[in-house]
N, CA, C and O atoms as CSV, one atom per row, in Angstrom:
chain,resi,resn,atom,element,x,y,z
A,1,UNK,N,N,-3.709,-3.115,-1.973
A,1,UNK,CA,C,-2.418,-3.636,-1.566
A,1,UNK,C,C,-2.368,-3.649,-0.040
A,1,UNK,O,O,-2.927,-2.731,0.560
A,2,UNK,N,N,-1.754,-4.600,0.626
A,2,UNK,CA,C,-1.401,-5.098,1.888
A,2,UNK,C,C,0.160,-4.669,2.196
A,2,UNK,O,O,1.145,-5.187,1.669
A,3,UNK,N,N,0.163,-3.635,3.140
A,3,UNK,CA,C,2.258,-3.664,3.751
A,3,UNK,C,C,2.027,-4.086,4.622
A,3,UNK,O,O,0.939,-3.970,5.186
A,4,UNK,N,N,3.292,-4.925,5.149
A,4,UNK,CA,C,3.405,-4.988,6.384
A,4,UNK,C,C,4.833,-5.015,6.691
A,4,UNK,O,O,5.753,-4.794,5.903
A,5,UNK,N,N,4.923,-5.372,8.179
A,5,UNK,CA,C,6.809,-5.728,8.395
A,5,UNK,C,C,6.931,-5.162,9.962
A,5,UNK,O,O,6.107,-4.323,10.324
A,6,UNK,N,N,7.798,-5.549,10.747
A,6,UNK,CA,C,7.727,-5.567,11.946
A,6,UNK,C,C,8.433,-4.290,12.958
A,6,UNK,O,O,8.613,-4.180,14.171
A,7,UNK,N,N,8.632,-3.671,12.111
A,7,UNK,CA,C,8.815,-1.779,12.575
A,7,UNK,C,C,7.366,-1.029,11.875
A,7,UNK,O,O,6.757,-1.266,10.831
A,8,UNK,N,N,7.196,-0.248,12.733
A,8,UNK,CA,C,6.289,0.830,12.401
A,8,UNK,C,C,6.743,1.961,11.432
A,8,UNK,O,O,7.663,2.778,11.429
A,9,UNK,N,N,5.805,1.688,10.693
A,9,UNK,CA,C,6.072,2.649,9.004
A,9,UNK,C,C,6.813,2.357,8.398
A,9,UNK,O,O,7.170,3.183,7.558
A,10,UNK,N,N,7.542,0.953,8.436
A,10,UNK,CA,C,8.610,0.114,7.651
A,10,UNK,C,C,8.022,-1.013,7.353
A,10,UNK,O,O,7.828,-1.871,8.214
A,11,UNK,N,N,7.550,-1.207,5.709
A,11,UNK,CA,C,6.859,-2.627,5.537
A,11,UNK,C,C,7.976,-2.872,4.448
A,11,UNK,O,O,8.134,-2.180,3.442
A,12,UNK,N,N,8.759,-4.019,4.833
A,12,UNK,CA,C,9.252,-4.976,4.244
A,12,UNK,C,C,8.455,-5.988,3.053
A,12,UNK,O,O,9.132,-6.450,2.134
A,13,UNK,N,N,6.918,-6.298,3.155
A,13,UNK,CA,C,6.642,-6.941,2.641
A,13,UNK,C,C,5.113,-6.288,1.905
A,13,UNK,O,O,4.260,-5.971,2.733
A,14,UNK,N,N,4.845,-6.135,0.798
A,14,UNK,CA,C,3.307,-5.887,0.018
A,14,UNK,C,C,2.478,-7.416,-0.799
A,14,UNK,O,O,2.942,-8.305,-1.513
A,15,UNK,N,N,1.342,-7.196,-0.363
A,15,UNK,CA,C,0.700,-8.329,-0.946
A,15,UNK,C,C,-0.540,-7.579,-1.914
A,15,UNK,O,O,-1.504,-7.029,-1.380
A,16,UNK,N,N,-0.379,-7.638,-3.262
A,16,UNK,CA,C,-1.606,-7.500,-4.292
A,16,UNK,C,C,-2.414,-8.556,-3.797
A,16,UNK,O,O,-2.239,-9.756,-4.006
A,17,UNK,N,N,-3.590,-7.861,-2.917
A,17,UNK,CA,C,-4.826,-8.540,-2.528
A,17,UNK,C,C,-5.773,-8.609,-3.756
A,17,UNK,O,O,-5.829,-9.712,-4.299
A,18,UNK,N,N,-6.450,-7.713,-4.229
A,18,UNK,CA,C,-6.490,-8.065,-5.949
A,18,UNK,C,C,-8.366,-6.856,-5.694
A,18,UNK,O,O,-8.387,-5.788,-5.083
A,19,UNK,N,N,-8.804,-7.089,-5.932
A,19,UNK,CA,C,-10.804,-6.651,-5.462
A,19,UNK,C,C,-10.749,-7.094,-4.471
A,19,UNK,O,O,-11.889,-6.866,-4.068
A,20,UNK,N,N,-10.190,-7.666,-3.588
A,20,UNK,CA,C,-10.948,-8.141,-1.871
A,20,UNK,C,C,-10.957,-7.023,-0.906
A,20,UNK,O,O,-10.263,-6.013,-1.019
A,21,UNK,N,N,-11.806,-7.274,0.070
A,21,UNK,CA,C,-12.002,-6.506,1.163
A,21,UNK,C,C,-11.465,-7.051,2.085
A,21,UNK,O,O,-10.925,-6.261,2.860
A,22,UNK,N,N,-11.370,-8.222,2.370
A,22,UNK,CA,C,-10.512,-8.921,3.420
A,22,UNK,C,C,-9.546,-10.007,3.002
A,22,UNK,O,O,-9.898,-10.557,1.958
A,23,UNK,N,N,-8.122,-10.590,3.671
A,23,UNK,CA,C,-6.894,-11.394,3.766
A,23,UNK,C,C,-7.159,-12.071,4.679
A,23,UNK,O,O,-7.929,-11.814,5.605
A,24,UNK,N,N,-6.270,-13.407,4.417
A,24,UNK,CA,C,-5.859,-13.353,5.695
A,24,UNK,C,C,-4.026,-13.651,5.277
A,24,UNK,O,O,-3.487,-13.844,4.187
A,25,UNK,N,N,-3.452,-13.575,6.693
A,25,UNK,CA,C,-2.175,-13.570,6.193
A,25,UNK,C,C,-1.618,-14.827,7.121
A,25,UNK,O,O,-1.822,-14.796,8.335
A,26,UNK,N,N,-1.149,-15.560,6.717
A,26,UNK,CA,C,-0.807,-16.950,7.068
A,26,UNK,C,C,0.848,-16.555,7.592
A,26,UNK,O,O,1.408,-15.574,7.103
A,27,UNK,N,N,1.444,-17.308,8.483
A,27,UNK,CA,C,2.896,-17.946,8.502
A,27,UNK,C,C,3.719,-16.859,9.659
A,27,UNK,O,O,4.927,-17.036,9.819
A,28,UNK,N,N,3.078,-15.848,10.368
A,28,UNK,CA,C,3.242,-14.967,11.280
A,28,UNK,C,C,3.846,-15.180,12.054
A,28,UNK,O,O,3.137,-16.036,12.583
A,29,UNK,N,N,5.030,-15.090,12.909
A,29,UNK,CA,C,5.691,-15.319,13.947
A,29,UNK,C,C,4.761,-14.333,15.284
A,29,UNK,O,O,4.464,-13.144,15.396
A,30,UNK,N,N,4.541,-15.561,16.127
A,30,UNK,CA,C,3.883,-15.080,16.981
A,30,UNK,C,C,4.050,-14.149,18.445
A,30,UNK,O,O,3.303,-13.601,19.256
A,31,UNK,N,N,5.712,-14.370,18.198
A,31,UNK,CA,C,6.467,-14.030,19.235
A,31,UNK,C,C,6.807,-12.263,18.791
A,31,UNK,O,O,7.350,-11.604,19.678
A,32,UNK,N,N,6.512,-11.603,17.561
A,32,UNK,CA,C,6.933,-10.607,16.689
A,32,UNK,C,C,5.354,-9.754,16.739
A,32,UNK,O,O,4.268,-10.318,16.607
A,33,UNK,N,N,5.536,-8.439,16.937
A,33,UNK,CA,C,4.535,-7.267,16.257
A,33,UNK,C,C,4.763,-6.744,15.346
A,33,UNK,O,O,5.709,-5.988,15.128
A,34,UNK,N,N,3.498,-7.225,14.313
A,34,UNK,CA,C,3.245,-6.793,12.849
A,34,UNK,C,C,2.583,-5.611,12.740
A,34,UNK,O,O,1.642,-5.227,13.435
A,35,UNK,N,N,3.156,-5.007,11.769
A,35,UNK,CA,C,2.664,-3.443,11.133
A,35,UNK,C,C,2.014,-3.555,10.095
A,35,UNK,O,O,2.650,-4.190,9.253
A,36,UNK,N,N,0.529,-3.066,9.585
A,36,UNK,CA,C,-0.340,-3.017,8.736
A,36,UNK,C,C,-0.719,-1.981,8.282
A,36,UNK,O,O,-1.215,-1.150,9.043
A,37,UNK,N,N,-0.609,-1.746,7.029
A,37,UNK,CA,C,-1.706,-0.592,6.445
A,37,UNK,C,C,-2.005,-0.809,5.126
A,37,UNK,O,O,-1.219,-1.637,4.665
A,38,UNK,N,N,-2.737,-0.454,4.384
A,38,UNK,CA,C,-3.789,-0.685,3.245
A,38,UNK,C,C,-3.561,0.119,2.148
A,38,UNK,O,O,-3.714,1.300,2.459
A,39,UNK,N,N,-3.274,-0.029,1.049
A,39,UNK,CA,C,-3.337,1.075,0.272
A,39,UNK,C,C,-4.638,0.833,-1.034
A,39,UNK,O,O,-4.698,-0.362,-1.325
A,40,UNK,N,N,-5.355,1.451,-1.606
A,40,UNK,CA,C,-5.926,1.399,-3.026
A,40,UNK,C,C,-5.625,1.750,-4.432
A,40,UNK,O,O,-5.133,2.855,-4.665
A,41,UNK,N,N,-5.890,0.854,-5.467
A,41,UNK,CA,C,-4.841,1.344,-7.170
A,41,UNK,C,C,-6.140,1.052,-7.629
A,41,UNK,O,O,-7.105,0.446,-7.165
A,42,UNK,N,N,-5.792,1.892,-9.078
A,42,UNK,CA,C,-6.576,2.255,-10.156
A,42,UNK,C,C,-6.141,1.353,-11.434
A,42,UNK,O,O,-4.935,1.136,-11.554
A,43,UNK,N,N,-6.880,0.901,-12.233
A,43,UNK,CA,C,-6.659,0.058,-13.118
A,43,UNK,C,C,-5.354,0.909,-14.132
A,43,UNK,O,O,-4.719,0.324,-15.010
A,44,UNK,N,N,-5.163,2.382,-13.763
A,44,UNK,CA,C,-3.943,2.490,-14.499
A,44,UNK,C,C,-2.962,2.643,-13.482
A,44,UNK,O,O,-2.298,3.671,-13.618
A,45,UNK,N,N,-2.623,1.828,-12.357
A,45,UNK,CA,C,-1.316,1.934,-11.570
A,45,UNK,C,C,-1.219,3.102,-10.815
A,45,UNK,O,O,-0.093,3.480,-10.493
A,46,UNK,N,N,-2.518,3.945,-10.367
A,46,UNK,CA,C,-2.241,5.113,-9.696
A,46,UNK,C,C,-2.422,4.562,-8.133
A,46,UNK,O,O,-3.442,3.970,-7.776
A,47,UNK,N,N,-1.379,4.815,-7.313
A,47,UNK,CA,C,-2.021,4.382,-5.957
A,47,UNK,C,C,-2.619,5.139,-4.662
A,47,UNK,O,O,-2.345,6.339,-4.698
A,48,UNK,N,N,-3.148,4.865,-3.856
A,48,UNK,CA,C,-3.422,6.055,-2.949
A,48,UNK,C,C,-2.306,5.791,-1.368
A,48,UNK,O,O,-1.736,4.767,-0.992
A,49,UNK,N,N,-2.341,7.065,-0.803
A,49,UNK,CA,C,-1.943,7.331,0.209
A,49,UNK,C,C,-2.074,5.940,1.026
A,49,UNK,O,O,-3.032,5.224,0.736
A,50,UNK,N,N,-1.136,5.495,2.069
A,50,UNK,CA,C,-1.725,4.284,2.883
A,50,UNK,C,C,-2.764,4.689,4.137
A,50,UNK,O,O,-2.789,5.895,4.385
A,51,UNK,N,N,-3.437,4.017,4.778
A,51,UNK,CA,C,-4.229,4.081,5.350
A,51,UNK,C,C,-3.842,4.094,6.997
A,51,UNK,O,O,-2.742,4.015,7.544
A,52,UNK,N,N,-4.698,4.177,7.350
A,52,UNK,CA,C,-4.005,4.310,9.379
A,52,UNK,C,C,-3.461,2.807,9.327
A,52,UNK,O,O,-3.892,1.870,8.655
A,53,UNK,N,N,-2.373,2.842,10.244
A,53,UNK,CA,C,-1.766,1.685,10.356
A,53,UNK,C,C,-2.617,0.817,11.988
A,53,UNK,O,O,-3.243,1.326,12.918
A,54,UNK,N,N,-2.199,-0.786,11.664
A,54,UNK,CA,C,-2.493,-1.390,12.468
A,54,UNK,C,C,-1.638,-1.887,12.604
A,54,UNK,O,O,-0.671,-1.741,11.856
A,55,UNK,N,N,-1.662,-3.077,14.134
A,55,UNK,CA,C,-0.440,-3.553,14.506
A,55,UNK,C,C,-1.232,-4.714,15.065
A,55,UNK,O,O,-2.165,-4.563,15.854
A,56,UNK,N,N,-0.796,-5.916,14.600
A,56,UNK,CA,C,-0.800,-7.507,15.680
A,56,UNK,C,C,0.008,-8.484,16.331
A,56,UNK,O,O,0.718,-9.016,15.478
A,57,UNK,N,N,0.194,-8.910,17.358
A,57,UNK,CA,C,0.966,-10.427,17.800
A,57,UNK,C,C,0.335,-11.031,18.672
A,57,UNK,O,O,-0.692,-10.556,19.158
A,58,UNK,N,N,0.717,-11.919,18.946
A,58,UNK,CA,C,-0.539,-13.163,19.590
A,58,UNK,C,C,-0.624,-12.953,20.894
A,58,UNK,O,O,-1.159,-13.821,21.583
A,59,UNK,N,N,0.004,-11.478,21.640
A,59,UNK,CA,C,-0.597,-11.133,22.605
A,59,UNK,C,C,-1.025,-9.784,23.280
A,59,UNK,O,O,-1.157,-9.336,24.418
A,60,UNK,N,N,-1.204,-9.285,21.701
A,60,UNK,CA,C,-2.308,-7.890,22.220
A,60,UNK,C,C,-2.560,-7.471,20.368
A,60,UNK,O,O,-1.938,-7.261,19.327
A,61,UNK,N,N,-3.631,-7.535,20.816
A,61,UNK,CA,C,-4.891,-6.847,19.354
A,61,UNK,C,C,-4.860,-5.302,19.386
A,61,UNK,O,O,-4.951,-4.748,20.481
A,62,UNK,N,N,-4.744,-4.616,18.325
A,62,UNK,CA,C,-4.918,-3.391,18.215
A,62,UNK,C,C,-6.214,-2.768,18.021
A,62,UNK,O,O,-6.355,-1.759,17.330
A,63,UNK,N,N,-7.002,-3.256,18.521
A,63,UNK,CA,C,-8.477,-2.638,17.955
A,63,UNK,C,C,-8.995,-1.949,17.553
A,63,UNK,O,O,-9.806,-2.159,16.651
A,64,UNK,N,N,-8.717,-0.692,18.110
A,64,UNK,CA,C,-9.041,0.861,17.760
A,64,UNK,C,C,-8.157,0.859,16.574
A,64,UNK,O,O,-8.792,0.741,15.526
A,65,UNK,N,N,-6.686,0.971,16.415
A,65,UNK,CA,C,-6.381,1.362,15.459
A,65,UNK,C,C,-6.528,2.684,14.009
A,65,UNK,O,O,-6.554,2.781,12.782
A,66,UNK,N,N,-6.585,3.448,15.225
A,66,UNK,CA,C,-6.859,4.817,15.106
A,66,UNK,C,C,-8.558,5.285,13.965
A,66,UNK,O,O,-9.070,6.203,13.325
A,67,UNK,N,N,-8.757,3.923,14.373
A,67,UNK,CA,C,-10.534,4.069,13.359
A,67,UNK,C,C,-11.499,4.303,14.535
A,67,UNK,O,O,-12.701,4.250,14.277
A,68,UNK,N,N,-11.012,4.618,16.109
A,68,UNK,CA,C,-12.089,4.740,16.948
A,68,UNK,C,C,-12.803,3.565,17.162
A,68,UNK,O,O,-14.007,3.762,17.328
A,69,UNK,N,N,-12.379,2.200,17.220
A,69,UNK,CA,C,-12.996,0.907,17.397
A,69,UNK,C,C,-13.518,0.171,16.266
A,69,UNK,O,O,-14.214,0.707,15.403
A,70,UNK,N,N,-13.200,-1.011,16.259
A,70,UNK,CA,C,-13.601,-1.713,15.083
A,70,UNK,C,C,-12.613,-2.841,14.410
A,70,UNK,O,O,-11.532,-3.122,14.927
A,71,UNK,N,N,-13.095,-3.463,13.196
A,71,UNK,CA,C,-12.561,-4.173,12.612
A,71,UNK,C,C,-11.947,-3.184,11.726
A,71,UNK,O,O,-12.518,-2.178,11.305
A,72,UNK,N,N,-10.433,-3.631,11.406
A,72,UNK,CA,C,-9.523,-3.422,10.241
A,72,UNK,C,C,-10.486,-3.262,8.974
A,72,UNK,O,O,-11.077,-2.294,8.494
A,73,UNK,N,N,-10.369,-5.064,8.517
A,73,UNK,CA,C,-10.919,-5.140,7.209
A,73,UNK,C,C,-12.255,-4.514,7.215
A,73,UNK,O,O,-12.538,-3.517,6.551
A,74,UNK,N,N,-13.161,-5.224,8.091
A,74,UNK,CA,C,-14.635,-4.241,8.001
A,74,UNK,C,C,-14.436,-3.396,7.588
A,74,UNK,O,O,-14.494,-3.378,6.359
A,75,UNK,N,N,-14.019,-1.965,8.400
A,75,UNK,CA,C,-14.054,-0.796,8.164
A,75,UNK,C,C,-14.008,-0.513,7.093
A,75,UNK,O,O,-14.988,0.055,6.610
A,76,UNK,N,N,-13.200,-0.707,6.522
A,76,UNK,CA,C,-12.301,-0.795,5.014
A,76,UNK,C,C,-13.745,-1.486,4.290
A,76,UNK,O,O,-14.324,-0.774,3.470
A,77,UNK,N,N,-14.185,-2.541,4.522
A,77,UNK,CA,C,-14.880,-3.274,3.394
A,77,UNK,C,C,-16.131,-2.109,3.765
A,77,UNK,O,O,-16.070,-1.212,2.924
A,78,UNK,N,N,-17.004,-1.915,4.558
A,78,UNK,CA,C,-18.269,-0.915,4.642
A,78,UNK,C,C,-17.212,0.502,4.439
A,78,UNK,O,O,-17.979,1.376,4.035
A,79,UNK,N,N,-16.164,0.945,4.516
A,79,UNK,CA,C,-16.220,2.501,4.256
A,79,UNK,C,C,-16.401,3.170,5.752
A,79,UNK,O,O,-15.458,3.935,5.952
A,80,UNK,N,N,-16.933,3.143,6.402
A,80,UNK,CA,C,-16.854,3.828,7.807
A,80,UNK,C,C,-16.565,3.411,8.806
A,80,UNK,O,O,-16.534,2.186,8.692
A,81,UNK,N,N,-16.250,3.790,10.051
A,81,UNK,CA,C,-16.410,3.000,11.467
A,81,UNK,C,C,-17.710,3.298,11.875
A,81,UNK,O,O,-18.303,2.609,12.705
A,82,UNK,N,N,-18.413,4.748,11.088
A,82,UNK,CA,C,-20.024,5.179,11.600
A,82,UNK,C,C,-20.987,3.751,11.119
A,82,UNK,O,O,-22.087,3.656,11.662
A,83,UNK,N,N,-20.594,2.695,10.150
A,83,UNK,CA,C,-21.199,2.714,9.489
A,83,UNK,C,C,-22.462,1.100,10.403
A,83,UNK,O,O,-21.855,0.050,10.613
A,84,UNK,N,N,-23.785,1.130,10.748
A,84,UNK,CA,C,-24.461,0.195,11.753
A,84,UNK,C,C,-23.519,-1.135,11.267
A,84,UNK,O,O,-22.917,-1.631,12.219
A,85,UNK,N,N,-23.362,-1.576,10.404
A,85,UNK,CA,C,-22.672,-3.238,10.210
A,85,UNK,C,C,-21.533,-3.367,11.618
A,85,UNK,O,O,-21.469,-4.130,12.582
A,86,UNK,N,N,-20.756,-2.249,11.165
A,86,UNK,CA,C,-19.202,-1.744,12.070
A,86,UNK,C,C,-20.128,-1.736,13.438
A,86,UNK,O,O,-19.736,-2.590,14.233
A,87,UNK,N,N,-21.202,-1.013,13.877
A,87,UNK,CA,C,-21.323,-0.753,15.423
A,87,UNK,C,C,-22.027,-2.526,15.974
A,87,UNK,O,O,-21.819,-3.145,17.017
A,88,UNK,N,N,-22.681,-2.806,15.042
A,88,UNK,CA,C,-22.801,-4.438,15.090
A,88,UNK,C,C,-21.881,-4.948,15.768
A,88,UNK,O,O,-21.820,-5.125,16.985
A,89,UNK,N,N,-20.964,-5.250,14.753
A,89,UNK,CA,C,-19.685,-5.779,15.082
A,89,UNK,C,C,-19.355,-5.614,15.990
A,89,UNK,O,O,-19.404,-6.481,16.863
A,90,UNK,N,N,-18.759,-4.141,16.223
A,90,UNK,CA,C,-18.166,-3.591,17.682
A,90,UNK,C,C,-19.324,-3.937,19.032
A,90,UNK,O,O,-18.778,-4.366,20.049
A,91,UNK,N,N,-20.109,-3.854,19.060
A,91,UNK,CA,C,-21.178,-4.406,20.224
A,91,UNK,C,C,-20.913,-6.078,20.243
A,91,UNK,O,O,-20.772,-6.584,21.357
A,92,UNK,N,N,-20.852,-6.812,19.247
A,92,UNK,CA,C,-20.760,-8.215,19.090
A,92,UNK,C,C,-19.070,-8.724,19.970
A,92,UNK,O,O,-18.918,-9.669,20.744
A,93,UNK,N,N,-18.170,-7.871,19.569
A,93,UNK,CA,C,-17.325,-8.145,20.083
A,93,UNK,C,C,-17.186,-7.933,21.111
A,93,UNK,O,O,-17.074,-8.975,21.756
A,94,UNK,N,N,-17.076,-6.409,22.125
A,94,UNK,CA,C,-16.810,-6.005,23.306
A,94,UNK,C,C,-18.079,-7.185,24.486
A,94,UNK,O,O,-17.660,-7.778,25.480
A,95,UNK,N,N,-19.446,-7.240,24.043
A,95,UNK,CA,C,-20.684,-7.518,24.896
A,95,UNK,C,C,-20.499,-9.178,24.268
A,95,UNK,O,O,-21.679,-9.493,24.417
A,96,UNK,N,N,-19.981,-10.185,23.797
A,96,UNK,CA,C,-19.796,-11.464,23.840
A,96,UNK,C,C,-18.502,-11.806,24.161
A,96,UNK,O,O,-18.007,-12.090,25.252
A,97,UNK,N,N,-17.923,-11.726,22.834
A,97,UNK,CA,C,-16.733,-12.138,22.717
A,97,UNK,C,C,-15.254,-12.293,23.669
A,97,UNK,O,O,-14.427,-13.183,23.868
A,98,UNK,N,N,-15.502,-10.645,24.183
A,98,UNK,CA,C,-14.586,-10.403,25.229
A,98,UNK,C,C,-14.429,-10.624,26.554
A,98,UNK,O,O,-13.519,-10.444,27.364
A,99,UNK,N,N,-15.736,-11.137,26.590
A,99,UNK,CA,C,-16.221,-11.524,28.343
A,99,UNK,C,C,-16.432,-12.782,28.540
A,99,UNK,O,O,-17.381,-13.071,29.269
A,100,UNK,N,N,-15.422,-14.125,27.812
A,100,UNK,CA,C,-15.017,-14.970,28.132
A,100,UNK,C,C,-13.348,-15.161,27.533
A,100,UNK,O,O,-12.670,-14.483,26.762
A,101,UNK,N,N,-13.116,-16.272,28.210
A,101,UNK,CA,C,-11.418,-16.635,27.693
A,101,UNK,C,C,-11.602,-17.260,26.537
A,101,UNK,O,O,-10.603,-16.982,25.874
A,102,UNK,N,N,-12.500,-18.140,25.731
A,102,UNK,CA,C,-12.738,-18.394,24.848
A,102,UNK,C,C,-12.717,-17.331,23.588
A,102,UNK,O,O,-11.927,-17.428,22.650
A,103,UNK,N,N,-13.844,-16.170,23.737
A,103,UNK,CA,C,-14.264,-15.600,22.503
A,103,UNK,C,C,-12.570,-14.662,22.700
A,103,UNK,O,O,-12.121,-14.148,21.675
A,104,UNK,N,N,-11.784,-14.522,23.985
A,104,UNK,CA,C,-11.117,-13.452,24.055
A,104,UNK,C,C,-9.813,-14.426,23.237
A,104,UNK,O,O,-9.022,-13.598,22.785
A,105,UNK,N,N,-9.456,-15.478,22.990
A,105,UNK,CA,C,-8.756,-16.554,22.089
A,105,UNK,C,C,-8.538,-15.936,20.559
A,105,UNK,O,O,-7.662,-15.481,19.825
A,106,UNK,N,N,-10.685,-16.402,20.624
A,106,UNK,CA,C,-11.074,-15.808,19.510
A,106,UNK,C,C,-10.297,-14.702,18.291
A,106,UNK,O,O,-9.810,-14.591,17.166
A,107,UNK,N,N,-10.683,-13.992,19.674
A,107,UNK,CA,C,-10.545,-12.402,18.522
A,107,UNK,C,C,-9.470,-12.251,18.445
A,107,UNK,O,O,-9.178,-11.298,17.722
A,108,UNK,N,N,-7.990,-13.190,19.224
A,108,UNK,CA,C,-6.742,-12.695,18.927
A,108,UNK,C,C,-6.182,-13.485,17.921
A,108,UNK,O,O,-5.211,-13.103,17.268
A,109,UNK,N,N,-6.762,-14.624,17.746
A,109,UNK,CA,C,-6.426,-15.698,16.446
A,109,UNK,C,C,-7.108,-14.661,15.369
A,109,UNK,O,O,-6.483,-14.349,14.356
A,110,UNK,N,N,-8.359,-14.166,15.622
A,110,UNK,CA,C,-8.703,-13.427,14.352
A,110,UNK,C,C,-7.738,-12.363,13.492
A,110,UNK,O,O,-8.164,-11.836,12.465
């Protein structure tokens, strides 16, 4: 499951993502900071605790997001921030991406 909503630790809205590891979430007001966190269920309706929260708007990325650097979903989809895919990533982003106005577009549309 997906919360979100535009106070911190107040999600107005849940999305049954279903087996996926990654969303995306369409229709965002860009002018607004969104609150994220993740939860996991068991085929009998048991759910778990939510996960560290994240936060986005179209002009500052939360990156760290208390995972110590990284992608949201990644993390979540590999299981660690230790995990080489995640330090991939994190090298891919900071050493390309960020060191033009282009990839830095990029990663905030991402």
């Amino acid at each position: 499951m997906i919360y979100y909503g535009t106070s911190s630790g107040d999600y107005d809205v849940s999305l049954d993502v279903g087996n996926w590891t990654s969303v995306t979430i369409a229709g965002l007001d860009g002018s607004k900071t969104y609150y994220f966190a993740a939860t996991a269920y068991s085929t009998y309706g048991e759910e778990s605790d939510f996960s560290n929260e994240v936060s986005w708007s179209s002009t500052h990325i939360d990156y760290d997001a208390g995972f110590g650097g990284g992608c949201f979903i990644a993390t979540t989809a590999y299981g660690s921030r230790m995990a080489k895919k995640i330090k991939v990533l994190r090298q891919l982003l900071d050493n390309v991406l960020l060191t033009n106005t282009l990839g830095k577009k990029f990663a905030r549309f991402y």
